[in-house]
C-alpha positions in Angstrom: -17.7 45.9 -50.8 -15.6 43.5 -52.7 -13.0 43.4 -49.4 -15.6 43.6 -46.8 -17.1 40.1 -48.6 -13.8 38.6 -48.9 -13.1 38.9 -44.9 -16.4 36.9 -44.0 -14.8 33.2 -44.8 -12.4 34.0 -42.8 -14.5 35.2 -40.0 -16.9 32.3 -40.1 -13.6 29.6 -40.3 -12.4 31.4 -37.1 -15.4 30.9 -35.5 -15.9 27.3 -36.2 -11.8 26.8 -35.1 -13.2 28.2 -32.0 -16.3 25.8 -31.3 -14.2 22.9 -32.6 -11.5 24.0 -29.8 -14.4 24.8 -27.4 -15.9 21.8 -28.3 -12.6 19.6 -27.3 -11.7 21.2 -24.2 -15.7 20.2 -23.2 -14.5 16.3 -24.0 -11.7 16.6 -22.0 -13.8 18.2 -19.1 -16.0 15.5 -19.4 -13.9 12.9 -19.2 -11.7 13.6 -16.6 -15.0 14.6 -14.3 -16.4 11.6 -15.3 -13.4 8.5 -16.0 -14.7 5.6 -15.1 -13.8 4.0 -11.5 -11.2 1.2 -13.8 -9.3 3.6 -14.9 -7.8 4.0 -11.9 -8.2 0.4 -11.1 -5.9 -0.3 -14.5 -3.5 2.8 -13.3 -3.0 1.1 -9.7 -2.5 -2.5 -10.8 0.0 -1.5 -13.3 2.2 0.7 -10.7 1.8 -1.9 -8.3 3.5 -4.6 -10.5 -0.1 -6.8 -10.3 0.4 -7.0 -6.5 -2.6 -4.6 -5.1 -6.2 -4.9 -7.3 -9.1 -3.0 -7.3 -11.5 -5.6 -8.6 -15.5 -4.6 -9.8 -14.9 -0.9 -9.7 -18.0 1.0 -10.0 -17.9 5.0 -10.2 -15.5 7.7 -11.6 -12.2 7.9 -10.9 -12.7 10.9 -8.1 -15.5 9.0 -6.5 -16.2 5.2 -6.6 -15.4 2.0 -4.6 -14.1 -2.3 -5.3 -12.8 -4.7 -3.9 -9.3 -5.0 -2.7 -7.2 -8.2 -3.6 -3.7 -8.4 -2.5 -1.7 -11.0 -4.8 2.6 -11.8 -5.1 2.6 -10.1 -8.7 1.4 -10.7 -12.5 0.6 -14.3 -12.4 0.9 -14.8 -8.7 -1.2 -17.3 -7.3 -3.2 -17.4 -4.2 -4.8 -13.4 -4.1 -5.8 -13.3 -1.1 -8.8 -10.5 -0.9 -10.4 -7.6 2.0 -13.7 -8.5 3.0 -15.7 -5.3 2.4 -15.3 -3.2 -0.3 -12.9 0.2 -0.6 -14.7 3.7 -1.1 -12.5 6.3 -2.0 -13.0 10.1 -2.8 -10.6 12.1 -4.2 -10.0 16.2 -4.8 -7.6 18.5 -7.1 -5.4 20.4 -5.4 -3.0 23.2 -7.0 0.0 21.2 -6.3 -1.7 17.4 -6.1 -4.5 15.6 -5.1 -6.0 15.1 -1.4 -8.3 11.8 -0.8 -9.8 9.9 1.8 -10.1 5.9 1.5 -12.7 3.9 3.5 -12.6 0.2 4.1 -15.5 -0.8 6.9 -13.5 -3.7 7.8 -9.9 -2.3 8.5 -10.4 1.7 8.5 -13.1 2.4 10.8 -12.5 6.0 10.8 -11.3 6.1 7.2 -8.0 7.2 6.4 -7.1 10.7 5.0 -4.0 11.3 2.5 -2.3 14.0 0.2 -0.3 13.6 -2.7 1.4 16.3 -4.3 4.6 17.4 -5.9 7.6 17.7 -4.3 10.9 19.3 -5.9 11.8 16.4 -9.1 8.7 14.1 -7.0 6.3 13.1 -5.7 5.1 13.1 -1.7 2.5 11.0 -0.2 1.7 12.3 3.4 -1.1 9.9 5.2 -3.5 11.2 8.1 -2.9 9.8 11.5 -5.4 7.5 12.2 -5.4 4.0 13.6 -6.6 1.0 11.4 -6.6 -3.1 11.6 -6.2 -5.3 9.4 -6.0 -9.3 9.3 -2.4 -10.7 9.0 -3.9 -13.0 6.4 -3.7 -10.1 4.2 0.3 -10.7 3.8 -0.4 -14.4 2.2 -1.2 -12.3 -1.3 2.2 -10.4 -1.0 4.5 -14.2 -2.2 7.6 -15.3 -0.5 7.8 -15.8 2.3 4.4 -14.8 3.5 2.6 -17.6 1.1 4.4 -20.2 2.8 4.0 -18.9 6.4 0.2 -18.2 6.0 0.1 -15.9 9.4 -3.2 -15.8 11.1 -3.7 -13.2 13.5 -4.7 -9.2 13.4 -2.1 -6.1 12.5 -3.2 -2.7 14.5 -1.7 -0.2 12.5 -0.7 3.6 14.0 1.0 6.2 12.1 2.5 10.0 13.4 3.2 12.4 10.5 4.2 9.3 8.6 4.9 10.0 4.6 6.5 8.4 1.8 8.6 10.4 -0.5 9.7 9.4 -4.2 12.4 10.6 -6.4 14.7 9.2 -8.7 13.9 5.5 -8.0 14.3 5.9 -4.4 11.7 5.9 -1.3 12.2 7.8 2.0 9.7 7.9 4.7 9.4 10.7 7.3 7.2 10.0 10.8 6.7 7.0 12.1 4.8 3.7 11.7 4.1 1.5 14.7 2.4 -2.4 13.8 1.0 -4.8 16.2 0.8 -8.1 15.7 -1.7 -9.8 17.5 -2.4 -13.0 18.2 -0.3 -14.2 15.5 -0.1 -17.7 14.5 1.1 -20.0 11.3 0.2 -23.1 9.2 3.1 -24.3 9.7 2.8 -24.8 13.4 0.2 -26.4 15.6 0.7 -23.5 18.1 -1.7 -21.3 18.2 -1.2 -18.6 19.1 2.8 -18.3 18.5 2.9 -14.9 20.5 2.4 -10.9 19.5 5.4 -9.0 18.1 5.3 -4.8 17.2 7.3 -3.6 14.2 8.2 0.3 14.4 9.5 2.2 11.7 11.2 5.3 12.1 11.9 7.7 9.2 14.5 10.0 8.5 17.3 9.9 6.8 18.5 6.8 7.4 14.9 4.8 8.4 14.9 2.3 10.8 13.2 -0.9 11.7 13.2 -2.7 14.7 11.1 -5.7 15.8 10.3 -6.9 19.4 7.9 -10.0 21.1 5.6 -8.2 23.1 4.7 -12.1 24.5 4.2 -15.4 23.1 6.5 -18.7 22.8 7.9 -17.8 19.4 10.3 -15.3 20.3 11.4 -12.9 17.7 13.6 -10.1 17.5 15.8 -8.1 15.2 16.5 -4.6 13.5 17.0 -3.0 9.8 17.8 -0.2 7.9 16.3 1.3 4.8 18.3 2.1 1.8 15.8 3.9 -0.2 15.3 1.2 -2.5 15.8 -2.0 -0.1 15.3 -3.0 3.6 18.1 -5.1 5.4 17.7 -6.7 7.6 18.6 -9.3 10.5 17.3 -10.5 13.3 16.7 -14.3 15.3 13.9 -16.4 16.1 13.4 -19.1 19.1 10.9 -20.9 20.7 10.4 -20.4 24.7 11.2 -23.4 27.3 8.8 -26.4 26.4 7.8 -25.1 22.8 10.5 -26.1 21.1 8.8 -29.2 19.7 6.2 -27.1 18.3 8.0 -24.7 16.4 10.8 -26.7 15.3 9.2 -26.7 11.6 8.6 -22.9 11.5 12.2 -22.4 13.3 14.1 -24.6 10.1 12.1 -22.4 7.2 11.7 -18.8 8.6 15.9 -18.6 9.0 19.1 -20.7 9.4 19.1 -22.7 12.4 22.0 -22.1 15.1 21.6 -24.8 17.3 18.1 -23.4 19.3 18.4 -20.4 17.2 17.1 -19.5 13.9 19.3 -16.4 12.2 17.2 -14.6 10.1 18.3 -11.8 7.1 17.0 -9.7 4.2 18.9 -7.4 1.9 
């Protein structure tokens, strides 16, 4: 009788090691059903280095919406911010997470994306689906954008375009096709300058190129990605009877060759 009564502590600390544990998992349930909406918001600005905000996030981190402000870093100044506010919606998968982002003004048919794991990374494979956004957007990203202050609309298609990270480097696979319409600048009383597409091709060694569909600032040029850097050169010039106008833009955006502006990055 003696023994039998000596086992019940035991048995009744067990039990309370087990509700205590129960009790904890149940927290952690809870909170990663129900994180608030700027947690994420925190998470993204800090990857980001400050340059992509989600600002008055409402919701959980799986379901919720903000705004969007775009901005050159931590301290950056001019944030230039999407009219409209993002929705996303995210799901666990075994290997990842699958999403879907909606922005009324730029993603009319929202845009669908998986992240998961890939070997020592990470892969981030986007769903092909058409999207505009206005080129006032790049203003927020700093140098040289701030100082062009483009005007104009970027039509965005992607095929089986992903992003791949591992050990400090970025590869893309797919391809990404912009066009730049309409596109204009501060610094010129043109308006519009012309309409450009910029296609990137992935692959092992990704490539850039960059063409004037029309317009009298004619630009051109190519690029290759590294993995951590893009270089690239290419030249501006203005069209018979513009060169007036974009003389200004011509001396900032490169270095001037006689007509000719040589431009290069990496």
């Amino acid at each position: 009788m003696a023994r039998r009564d000596a086992l019940l502590p035991v048995s009744h600390a067990a039990g309370w090691r087990w509700a205590l544990l129960g009790g904890l998992l149940g927290v952690l349930a809870a909170l990663a059903v129900w994180a608030p909406a700027r947690w994420l918001a925190g998470a993204l600005e800090g990857w980001s280095g400050g340059h992509l905000r989600l600002v008055q996030a409402r919701g959980t981190v799986w379901n919720g919406s903000a705004g969007v402000v775009l901005a050159s870093g931590a301290g950056g100044a001019d944030p230039v911010s999407l009219p409209g506010r993002l929705a996303w919606r995210l799901r666990p998968a075994l290997d990842g997470v699958r999403g879907r982002l909606d922005l009324p003004c730029c993603t009319p048919q929202g845009v669908g994306f998986r992240a998961q794991v890939a070997g020592a990374g990470w892969r981030l494979a986007w769903q092909d689906a058409p999207s505009r956004w206005p080129a006032a957007m790049l203003s927020g990203l700093g140098a040289p954008w701030n100082t062009l202050r483009p005007e104009g609309t970027l039509d965005l298609r992607t095929r089986g375009f992903s992003l791949r990270w591992r050990d400090g480097r970025l590869d893309f696979d797919g391809t990404a096709t912009v066009d730049a319409v309409d596109i204009s600048s501060s610094l010129s009383t043109l308006r519009p300058m012309g309409s450009y597409r910029v296609a990137l091709e992935g692959g092992p060694a990704a490539s850039l190129l960059l063409t004037t569909t029309e317009g009298s600032l004619q630009l051109a040029g190519s690029g290759r990605w590294t993995g951590r850097a893009m270089r690239f050169s290419g030249e501006a010039a203005a069209a018979p009877g513009s060169e007036d106008a974009l003389s200004n833009l011509l001396n900032i955006i490169g270095r001037r060759e006689g007509a000719r502006s040589i431009i290069s990055l990496g």
